[in-house]
N, C-alpha and C positions, 0 to 999 in steps of 0.2 A: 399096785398101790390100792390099798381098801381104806374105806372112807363109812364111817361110823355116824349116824342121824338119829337123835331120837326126838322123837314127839311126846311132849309129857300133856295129855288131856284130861280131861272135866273127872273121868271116868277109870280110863286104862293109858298107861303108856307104850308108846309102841317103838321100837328099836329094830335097826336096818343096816345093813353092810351091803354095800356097792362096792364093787368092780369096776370104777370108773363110774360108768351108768348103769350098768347091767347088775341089777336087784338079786344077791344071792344069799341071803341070808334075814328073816324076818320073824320077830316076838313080839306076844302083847302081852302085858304083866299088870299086875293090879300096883302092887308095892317096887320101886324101883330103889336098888338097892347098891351101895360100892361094889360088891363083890360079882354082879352080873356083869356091872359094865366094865371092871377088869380081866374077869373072864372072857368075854369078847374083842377086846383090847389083845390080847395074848392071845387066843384061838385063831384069829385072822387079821396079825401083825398090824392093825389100823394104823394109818398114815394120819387121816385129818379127821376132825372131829365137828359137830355142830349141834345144838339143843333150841328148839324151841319149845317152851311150856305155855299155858294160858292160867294154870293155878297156884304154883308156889315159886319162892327164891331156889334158883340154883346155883347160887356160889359154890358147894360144897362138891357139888357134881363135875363142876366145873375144874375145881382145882384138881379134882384128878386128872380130865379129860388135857390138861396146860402139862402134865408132869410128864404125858406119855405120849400128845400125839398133839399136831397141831392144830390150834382149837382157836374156830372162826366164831364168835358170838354173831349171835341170827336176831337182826334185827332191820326194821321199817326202812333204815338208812342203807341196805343191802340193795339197791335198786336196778343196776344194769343199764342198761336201757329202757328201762321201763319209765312212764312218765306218770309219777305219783299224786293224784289230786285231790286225795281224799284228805280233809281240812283239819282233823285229828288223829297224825299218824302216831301221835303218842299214845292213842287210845286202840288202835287199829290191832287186834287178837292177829299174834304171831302164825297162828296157824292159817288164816285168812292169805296173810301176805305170800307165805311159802305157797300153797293154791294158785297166787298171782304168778307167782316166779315160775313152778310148773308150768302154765299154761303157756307163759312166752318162750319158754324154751322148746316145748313142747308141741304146740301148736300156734307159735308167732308167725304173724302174717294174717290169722285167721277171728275173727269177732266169737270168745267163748264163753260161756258162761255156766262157772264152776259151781254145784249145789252140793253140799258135804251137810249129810242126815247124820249128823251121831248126837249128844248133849242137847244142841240146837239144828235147826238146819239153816245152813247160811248160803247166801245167792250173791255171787261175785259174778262181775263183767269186767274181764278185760277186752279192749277192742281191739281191730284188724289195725291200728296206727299204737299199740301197743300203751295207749293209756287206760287208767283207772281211777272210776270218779270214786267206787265205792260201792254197796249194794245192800241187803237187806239180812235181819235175823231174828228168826220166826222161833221157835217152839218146838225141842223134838219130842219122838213121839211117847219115850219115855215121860217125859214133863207134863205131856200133854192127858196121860192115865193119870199122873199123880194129880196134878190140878183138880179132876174132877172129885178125886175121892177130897182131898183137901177141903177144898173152897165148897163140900155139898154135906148135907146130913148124913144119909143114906147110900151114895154112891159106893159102891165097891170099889178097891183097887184090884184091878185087872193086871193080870199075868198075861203077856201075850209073848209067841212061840213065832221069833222071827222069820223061823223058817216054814213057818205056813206060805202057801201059794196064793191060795184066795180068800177074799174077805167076806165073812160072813153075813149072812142076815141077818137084821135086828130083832130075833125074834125071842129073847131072853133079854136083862136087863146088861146085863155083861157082855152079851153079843153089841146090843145097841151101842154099848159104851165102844167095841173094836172096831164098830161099824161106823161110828161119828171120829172116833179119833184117825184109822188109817183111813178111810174113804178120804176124810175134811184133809189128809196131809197130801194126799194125791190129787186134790181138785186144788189144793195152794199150787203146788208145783206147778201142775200146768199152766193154771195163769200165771203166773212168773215166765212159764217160758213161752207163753203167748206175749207177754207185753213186749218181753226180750226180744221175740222175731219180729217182733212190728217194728224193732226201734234200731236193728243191727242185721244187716243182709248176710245169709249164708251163716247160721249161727248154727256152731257148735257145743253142744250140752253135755258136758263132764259130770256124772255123778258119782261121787264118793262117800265115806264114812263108814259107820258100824250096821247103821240101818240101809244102806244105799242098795245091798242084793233083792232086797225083798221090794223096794219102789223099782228096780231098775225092771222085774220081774210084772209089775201092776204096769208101768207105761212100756213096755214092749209092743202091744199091741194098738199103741195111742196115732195119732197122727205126725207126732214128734218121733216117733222111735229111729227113723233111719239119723235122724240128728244125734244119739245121743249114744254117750259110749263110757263104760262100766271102770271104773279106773278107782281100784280100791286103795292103791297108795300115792295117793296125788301127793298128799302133803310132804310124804319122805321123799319123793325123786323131786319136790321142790326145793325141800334141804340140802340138799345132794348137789343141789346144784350153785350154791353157792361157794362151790370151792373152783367152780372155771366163768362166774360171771367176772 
């Protein structure tokens, strides 16, 4: 039985086939299109299906994914045992809650705290009695370039090469800009996961998204580093998992 998830984001969309739970199959596409997700639909016999987006209607998507496979719509109401506290789950970004659902399946029993750097970077807590009040969403690091050329006269827009290792010094105006924006994204995080551990015993810190190799690479050597663990498809094995809550 394979099981078909897609994630439609800010950005790219990302599509997944499980084995159950066992991640065998994974794409990230700019334009999401009938004829891929048929293709994959047929390539690996998909049994059940699921979509979550944060930017547009997918009825269209939809009616195909009802005509060939059994198709779970992914929504705030999907809860399990989880105990939902957040005061506007009609507002609550689909991709957030899948993150939630990850984490109790994944590390239920345990106080975690999910940060996904891609678009924006978002800070979720779910706790060790398996509720969620809710949590915070900051600015990613893309936004964070664009803003300054934006909102300034003079500022350049910066290209910056995710897979650089380390952060430069400000010693050009273009460095200073990489050097305020990754430095300033890497001292958020941490206070974030400083406040987190003051406020939640034995916490563990999941980082994900498009930008998350390159932060998980800057706090390896932090004081938080044995806490935190690298898990670039949080969102889809959260998906995924709504065909056995």
């Amino acid at each position: 039985m394979h099981n078909l998830v897609i994630d439609i984001g800010n950005t790219y969309s990302k599509l997944a086939v499980f084995a159950q739970k066992e991640l065998i199959h994974f794409e990230r596409i700019e334009q999401l299109e009938e004829p891929v997700i048929l293709d994959i639909i047929n390539k690996f016999s998909i049994t059940n299906s699921t979509i979550s987006s944060v930017n547009q209607a997918v009825e269209q998507l939809e009616h195909i994914l009802k005509a060939s496979t059994r198709y779970i719509r992914f929504g705030t109401d999907i809860v399990g045992n989880i105990k939902n506290h957040y005061q506007s789950p009609q507002t609550l970004g689909l991709d957030r809650w899948a993150k939630v659902i990850a984490a109790y399946c994944l590390y239920g029993g345990q106080n975690s705290l999910m940060i996904d750097a891609g678009t924006c970077i978002t800070y979720d807590v779910l706790n060790a009695d398996s509720e969620y009040f809710g949590g915070s969403i900051s600015l990613g690091l893309n936004m964070r370039f664009k803003a300054l050329n934006h909102y300034t006269g003079r500022l350049p827009l910066v290209s910056w090469d995710k897979a650089q290792l380390t952060i430069e010094e400000g010693n050009t105006t273009q460095n200073a800009i990489k050097r305020g924006v990754l430095q300033g994204a890497v001292n958020e995080i941490l206070g974030f996961i400083a406040i987190e551990n003051a406020r939640n015993k034995d916490l563990k810190i999941v980082l994900t998204g498009g930008d998350s190799l390159f932060l998980n690479n800057q706090l390896k050597n932090s004081i938080f580093a044995g806490q935190i663990t690298h898990e670039p498809y949080l969102v889809l094995k959260g998906l995924n998992e709504v065909f056995t809550l």
